[in-house]
MIDRENDREN-45382 format. One record per residue (C-alpha): residue number from 1; residue in one letter; x, y, z. Coordinates in pm, 1 decimal, padded with zeros to 6 digits. Layout:
# MIDRENDREN-45382
<pt><k>NUM</k><r>A</r><u>X</u><v>Y</v><w>Z</w></pt>
...
***
This chain:
# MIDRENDREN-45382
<pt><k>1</k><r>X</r><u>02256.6</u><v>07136.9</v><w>-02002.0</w></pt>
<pt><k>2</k><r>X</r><u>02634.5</u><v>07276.3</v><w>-02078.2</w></pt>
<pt><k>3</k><r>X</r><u>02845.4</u><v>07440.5</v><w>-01821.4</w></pt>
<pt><k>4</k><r>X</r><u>03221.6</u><v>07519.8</v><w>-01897.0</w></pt>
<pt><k>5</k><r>X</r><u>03394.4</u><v>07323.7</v><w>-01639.8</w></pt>
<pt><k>6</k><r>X</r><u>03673.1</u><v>07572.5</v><w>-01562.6</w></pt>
<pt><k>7</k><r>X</r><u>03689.8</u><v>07979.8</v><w>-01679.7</w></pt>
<pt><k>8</k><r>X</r><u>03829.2</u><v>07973.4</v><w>-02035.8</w></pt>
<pt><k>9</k><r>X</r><u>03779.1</u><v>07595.5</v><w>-02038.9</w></pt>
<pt><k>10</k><r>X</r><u>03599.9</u><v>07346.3</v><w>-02252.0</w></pt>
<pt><k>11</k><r>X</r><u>03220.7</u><v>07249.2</v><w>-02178.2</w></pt>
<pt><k>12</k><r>X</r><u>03047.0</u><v>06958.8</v><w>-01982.2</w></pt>
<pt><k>13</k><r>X</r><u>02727.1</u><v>06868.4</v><w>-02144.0</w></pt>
<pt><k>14</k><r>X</r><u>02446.5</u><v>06628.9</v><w>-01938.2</w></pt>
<pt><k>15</k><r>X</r><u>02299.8</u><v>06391.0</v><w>-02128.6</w></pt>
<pt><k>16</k><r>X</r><u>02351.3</u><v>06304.5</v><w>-02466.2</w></pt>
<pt><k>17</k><r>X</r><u>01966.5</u><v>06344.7</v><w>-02641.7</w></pt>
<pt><k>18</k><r>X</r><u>01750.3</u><v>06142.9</v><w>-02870.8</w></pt>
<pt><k>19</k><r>X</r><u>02031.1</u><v>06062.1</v><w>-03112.2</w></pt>
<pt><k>20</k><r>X</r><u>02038.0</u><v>06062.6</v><w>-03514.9</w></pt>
<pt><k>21</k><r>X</r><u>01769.5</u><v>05880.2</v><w>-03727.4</w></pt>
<pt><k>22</k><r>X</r><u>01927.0</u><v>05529.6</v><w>-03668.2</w></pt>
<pt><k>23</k><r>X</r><u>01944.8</u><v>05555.7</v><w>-03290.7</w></pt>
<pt><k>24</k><r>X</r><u>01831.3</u><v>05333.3</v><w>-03086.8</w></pt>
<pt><k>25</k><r>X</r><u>01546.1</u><v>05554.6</v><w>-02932.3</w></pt>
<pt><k>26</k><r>X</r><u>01439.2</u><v>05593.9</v><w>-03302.1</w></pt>
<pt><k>27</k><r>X</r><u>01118.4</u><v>05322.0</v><w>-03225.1</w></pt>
<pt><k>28</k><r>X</r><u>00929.4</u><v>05552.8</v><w>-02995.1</w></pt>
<pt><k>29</k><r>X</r><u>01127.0</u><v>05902.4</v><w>-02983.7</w></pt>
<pt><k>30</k><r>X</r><u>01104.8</u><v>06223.6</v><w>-03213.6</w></pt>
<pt><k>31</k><r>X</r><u>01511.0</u><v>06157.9</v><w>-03372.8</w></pt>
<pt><k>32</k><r>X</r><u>01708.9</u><v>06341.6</v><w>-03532.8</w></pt>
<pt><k>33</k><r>X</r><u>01706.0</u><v>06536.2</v><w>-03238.7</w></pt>
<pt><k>34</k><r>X</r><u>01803.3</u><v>06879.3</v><w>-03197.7</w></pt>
<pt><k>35</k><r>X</r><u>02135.8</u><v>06873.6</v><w>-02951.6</w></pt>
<pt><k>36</k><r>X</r><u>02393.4</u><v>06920.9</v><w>-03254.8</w></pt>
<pt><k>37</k><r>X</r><u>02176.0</u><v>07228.0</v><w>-03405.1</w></pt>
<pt><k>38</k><r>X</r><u>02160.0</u><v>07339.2</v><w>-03055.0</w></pt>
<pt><k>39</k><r>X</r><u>02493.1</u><v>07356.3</v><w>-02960.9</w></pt>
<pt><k>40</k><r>X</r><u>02565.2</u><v>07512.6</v><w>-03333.5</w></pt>
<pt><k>41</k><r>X</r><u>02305.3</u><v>07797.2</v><w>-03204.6</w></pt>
<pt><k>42</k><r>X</r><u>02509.3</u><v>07871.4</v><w>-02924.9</w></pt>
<pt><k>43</k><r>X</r><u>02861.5</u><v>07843.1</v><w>-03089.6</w></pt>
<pt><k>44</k><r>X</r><u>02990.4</u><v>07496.9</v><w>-02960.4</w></pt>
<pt><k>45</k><r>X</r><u>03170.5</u><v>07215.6</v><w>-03201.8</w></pt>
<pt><k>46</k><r>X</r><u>03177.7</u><v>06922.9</v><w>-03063.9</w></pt>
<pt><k>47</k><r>X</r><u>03510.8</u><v>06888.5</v><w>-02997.1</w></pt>
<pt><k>48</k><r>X</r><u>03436.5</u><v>07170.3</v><w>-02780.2</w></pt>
<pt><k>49</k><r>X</r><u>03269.2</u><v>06945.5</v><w>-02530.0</w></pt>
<pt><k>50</k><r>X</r><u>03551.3</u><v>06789.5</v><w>-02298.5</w></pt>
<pt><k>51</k><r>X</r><u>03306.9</u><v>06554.7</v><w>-02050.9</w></pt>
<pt><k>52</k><r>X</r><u>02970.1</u><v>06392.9</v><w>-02127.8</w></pt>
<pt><k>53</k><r>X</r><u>02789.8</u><v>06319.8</v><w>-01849.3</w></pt>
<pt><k>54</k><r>X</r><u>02528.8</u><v>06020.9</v><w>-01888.9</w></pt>
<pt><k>55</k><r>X</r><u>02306.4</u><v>06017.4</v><w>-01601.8</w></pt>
<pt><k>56</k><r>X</r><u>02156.8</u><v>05719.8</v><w>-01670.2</w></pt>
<pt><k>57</k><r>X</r><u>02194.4</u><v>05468.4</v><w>-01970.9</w></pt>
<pt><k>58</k><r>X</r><u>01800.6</u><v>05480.5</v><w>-02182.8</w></pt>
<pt><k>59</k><r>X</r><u>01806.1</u><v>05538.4</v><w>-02534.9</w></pt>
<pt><k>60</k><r>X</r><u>01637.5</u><v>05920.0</v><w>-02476.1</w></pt>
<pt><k>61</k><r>X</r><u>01981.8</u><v>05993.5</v><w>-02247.5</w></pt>
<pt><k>62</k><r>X</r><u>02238.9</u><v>05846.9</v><w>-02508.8</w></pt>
<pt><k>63</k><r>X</r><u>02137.9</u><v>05905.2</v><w>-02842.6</w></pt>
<pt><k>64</k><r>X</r><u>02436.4</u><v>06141.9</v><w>-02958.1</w></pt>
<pt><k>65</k><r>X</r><u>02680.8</u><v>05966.8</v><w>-02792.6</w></pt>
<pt><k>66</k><r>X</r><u>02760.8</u><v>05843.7</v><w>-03174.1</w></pt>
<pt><k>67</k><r>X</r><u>02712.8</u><v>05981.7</v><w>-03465.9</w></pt>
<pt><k>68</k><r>X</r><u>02585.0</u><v>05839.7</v><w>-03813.1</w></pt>
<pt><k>69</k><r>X</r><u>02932.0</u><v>05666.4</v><w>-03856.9</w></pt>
<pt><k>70</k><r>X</r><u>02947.1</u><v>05509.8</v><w>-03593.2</w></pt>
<pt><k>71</k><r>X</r><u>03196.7</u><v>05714.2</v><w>-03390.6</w></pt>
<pt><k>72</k><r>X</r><u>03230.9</u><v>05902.1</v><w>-03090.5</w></pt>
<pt><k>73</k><r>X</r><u>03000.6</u><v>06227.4</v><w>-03123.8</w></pt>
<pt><k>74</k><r>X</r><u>03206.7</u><v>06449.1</v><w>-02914.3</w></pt>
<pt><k>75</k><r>X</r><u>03549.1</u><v>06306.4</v><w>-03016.6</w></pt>
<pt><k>76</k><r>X</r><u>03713.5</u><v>06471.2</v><w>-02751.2</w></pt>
<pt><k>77</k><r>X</r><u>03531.8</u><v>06411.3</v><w>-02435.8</w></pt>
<pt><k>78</k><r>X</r><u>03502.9</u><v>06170.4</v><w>-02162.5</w></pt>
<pt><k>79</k><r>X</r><u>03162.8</u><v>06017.4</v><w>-02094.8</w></pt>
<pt><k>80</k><r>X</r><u>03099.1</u><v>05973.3</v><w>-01743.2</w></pt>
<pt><k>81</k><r>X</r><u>02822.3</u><v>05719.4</v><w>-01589.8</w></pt>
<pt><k>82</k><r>X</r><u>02777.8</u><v>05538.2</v><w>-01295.4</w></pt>
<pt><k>83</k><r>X</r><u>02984.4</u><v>05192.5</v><w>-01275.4</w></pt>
<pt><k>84</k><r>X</r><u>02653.7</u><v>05026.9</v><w>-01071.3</w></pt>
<pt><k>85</k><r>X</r><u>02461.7</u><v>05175.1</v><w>-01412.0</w></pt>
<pt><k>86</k><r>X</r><u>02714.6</u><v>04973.2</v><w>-01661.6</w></pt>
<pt><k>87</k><r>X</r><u>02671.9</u><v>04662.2</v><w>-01409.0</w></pt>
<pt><k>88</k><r>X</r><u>02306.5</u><v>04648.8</v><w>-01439.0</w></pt>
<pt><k>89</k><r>X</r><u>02312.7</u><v>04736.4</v><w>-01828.9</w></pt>
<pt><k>90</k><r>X</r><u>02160.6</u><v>04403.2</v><w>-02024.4</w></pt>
<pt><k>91</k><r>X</r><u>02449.5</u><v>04353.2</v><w>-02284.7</w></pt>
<pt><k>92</k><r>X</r><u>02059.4</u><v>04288.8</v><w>-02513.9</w></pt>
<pt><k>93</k><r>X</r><u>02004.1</u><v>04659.3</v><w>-02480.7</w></pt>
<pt><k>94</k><r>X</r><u>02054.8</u><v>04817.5</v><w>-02759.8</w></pt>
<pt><k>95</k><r>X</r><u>02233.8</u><v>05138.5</v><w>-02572.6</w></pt>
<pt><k>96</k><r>X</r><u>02517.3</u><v>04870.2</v><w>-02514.8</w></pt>
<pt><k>97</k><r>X</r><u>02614.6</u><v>04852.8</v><w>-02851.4</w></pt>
<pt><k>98</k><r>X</r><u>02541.0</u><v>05215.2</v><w>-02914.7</w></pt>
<pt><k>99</k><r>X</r><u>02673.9</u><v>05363.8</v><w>-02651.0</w></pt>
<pt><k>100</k><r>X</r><u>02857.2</u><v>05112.7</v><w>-02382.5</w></pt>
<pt><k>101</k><r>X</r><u>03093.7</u><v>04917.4</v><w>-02609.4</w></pt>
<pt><k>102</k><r>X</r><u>03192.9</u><v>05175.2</v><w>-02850.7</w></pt>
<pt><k>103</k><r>X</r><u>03291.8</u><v>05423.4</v><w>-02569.2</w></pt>
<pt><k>104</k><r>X</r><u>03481.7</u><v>05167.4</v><w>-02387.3</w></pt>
<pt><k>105</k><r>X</r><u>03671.8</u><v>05080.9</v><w>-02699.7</w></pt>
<pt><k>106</k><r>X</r><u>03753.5</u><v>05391.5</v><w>-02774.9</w></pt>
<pt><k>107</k><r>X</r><u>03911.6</u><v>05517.0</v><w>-02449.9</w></pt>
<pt><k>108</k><r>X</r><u>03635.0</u><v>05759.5</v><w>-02370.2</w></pt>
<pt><k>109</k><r>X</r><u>03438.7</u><v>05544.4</v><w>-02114.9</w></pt>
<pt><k>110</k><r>X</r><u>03511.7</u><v>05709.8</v><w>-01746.7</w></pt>
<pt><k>111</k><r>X</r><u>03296.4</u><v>05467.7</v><w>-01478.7</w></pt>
<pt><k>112</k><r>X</r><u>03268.5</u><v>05658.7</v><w>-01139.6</w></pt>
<pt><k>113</k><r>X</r><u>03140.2</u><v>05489.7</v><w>-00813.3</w></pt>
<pt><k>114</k><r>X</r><u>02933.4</u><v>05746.1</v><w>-00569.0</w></pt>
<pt><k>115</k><r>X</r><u>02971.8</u><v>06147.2</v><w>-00546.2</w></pt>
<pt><k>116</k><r>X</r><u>03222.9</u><v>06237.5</v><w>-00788.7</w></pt>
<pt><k>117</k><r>X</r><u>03384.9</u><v>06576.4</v><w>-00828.5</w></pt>
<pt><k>118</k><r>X</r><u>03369.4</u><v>06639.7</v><w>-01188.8</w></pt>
<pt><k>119</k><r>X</r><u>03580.5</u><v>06975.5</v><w>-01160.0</w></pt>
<pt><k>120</k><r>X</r><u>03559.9</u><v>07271.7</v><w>-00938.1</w></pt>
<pt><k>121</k><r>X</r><u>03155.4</u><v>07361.1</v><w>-00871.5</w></pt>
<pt><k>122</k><r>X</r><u>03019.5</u><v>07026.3</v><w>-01070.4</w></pt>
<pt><k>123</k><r>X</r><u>02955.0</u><v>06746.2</v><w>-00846.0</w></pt>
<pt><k>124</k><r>X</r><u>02772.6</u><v>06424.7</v><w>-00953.7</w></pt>
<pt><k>125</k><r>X</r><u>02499.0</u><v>06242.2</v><w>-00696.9</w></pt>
<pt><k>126</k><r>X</r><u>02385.9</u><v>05911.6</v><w>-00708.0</w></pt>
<pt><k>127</k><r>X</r><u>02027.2</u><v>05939.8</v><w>-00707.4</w></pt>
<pt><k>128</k><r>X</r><u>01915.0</u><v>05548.7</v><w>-00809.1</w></pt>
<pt><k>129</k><r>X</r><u>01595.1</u><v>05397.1</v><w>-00807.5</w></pt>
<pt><k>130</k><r>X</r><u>01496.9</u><v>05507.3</v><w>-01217.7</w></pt>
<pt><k>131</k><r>X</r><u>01744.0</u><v>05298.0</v><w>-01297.3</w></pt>
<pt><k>132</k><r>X</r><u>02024.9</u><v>05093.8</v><w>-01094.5</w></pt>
<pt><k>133</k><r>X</r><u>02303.6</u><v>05414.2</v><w>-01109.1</w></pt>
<pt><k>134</k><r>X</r><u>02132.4</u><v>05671.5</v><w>-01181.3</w></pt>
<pt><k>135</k><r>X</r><u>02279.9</u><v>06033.6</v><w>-01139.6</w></pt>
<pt><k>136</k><r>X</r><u>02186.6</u><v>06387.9</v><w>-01075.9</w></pt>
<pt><k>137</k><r>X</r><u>02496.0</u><v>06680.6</v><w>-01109.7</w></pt>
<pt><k>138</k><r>X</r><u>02492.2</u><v>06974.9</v><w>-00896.9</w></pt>
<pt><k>139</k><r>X</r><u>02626.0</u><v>07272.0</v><w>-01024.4</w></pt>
<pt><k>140</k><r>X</r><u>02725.8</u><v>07540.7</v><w>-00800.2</w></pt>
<pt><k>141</k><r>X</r><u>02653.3</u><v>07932.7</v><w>-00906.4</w></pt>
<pt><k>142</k><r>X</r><u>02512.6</u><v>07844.5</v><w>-01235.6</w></pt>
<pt><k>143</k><r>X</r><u>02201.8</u><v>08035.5</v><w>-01263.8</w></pt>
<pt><k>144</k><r>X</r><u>02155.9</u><v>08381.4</v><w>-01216.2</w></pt>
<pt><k>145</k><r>X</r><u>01946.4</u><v>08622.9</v><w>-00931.2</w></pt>
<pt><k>146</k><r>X</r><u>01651.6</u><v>08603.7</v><w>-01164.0</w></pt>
<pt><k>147</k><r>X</r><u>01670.6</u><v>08261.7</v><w>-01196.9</w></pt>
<pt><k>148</k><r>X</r><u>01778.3</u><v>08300.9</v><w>-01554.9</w></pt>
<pt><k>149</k><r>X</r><u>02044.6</u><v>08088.7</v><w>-01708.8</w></pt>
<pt><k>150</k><r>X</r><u>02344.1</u><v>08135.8</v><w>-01783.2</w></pt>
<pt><k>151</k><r>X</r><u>02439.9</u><v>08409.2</v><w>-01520.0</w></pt>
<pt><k>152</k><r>X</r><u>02594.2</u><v>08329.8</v><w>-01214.3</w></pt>
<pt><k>153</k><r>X</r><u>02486.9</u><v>08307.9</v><w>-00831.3</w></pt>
<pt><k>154</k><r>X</r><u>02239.0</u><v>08015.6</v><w>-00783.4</w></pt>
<pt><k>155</k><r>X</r><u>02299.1</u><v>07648.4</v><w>-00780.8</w></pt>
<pt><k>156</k><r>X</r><u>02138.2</u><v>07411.8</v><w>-01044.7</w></pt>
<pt><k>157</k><r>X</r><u>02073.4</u><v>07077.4</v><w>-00987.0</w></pt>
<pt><k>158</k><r>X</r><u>01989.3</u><v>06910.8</v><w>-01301.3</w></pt>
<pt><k>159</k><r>X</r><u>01774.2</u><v>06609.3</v><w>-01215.1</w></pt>
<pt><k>160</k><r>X</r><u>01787.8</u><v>06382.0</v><w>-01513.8</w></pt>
<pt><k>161</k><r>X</r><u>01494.4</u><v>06159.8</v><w>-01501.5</w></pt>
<pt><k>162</k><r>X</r><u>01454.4</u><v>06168.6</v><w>-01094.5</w></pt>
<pt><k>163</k><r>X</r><u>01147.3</u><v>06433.2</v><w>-01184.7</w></pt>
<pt><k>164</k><r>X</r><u>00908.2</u><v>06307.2</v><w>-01452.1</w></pt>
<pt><k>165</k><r>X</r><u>00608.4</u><v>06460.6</v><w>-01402.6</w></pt>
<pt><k>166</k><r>X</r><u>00552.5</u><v>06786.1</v><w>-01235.9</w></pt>
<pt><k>167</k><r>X</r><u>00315.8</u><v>06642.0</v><w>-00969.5</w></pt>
<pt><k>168</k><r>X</r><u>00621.3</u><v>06482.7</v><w>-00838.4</w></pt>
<pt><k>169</k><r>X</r><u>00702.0</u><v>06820.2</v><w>-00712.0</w></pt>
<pt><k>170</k><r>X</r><u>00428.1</u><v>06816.8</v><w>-00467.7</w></pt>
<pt><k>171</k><r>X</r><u>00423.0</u><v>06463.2</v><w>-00411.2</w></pt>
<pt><k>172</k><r>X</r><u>00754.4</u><v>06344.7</v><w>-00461.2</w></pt>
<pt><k>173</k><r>X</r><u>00577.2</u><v>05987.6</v><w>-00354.5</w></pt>
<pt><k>174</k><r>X</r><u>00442.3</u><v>05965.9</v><w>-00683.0</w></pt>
<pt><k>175</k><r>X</r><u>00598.9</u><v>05676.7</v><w>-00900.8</w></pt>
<pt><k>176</k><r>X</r><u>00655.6</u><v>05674.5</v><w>-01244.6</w></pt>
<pt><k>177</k><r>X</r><u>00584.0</u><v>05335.9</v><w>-01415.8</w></pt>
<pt><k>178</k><r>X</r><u>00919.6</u><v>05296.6</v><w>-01563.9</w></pt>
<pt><k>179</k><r>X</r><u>01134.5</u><v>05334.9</v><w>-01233.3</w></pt>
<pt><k>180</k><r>X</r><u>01299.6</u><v>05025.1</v><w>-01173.5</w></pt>
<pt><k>181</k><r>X</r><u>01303.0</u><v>05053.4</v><w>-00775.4</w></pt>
<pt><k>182</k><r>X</r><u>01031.9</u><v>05284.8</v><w>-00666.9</w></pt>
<pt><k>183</k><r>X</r><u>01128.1</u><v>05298.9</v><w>-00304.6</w></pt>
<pt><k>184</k><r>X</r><u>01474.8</u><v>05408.0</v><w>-00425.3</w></pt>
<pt><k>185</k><r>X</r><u>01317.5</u><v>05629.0</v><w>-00659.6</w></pt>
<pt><k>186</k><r>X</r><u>01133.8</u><v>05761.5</v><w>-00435.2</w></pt>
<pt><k>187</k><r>X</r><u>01400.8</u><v>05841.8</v><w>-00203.5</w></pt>
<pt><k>188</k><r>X</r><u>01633.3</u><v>05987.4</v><w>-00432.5</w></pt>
<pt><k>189</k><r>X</r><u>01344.7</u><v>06242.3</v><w>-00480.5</w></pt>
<pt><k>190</k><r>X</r><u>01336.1</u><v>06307.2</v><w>-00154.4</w></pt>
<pt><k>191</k><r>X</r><u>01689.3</u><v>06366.5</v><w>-00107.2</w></pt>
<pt><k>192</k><r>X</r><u>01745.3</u><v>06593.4</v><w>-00401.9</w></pt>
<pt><k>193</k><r>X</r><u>01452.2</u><v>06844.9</v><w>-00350.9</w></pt>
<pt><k>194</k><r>X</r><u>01549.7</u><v>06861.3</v><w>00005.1</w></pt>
<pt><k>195</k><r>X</r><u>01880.4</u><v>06978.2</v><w>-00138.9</w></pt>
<pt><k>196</k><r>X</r><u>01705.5</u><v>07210.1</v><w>-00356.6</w></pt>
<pt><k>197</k><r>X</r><u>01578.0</u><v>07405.6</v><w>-00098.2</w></pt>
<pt><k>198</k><r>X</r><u>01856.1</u><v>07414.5</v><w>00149.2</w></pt>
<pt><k>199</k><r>X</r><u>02074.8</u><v>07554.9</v><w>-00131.5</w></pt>
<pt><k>200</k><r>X</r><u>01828.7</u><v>07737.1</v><w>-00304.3</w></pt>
<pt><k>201</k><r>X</r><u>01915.7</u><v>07570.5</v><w>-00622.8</w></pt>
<pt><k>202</k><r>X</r><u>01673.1</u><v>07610.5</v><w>-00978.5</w></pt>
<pt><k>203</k><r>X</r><u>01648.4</u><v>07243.0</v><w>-01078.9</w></pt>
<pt><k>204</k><r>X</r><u>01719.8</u><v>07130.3</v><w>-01456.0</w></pt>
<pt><k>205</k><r>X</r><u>01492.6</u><v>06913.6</v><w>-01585.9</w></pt>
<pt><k>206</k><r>X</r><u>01494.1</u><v>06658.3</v><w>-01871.0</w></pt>
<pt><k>207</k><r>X</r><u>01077.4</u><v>06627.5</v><w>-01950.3</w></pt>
<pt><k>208</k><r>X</r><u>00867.0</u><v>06863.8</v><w>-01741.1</w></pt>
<pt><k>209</k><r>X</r><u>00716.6</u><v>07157.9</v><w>-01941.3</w></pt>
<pt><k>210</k><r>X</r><u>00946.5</u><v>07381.3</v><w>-01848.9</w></pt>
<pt><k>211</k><r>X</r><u>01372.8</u><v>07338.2</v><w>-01894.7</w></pt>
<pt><k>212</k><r>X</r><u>01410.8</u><v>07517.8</v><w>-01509.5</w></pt>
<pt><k>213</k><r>X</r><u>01167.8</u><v>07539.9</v><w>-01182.0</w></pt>
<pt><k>214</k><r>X</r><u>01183.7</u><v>07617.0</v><w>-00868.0</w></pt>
<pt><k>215</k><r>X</r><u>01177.8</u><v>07370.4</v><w>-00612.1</w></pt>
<pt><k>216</k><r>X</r><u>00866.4</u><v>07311.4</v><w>-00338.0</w></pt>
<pt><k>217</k><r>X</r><u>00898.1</u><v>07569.4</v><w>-00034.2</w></pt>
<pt><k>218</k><r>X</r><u>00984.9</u><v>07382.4</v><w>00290.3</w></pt>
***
């Protein structure tokens, strides 16, 4: 998801897709994938793009954080991820020579620890428990009346991989095999669709059928 982070500013994408055809998700996941025709479709360069944030570090998250050359996708932005995500990282994962290393040598590695106030009405939560540091982003009058986006008026809470399945909606008790702690998982679930519904905020999501949903009634 892209939001400009300031009127007349740049843009701050989420997540960073499947990556180019010698990605590291290229083993199990449909690469090239579509993020840089995507953002041509809807008039954005790359080096329009002034923060990347990562919420978590798997290869499906991460993929155009480089490009074919091996070099900063967006060349301009920041890439933002949780510290406690980069501390539990195994330097054998292949995201830490795609993603970790490169981005740290280059300058463009920002670690944040906790909430973090990206810029006025983007806020990143910590919502572990798929992984160490995981991290949702609220963002405040994104969506509009109708729920459609972009317009302005609701909040959006993009979820990264805290929703996987849409049962979690109704059951947000359900694990998913991959979560590292499921009782953090769990929790983090908890938390954020609580915060849904006291804000009234569409949620984002990164694999459910459908890009934006409601959240459960209370």
């Amino acid at each position: 998801m892209l939001r400009r982070a300031r009127p007349g500013g740049r843009w701050v994408l989420v997540d960073a897709g499947v990556g180019p055809e010698r990605g590291p998700a290229a083993g199990w996941a449909p690469v090239p994938g579509r993020l840089p025709a995507a953002l041509g479709e809807a008039g954005i360069a790359p080096a329009d793009v002034e923060a990347v944030v990562l919420t978590h570090l798997h290869e499906d998250h991460t993929g155009w954080t480089q490009d074919e050359a091996g070099l900063p996708f967006f060349p301009d932005a920041r890439y933002l991820v949780q510290s406690a995500e980069v501390a539990a990282l195994d330097r054998a994962d292949p995201v830490w020579d795609w993603t970790v290393a490169p981005l740290r040598a280059a300058g463009r590695l920002q670690e944040v620890a906790g909430e973090h106030r990206l810029a006025p009405g983007i806020t990143l939560l910590p919502t572990p428990g798929h992984t160490p540091g995981h991290q949702s982003v609220l963002v405040e009058g994104a969506a509009g009346p109708g729920g459609a986006v972009p317009g302005r008026g609701r909040d959006v809470l993009i979820t990264g991989d805290v929703l996987v399945h849409a049962v979690q909606l109704a059951d947000p008790a359900v694990p998913y095999s991959h979560e590292r702690d499921r009782a953090a998982a769990r929790a983090s679930r908890e938390e954020l669709l609580a915060l849904a519904v006291r804000r009234r905020a569409l949620l984002a999501t990164a694999h459910l059928t459908r890009a934006f949903v409601e959240p459960p009634g209370p």
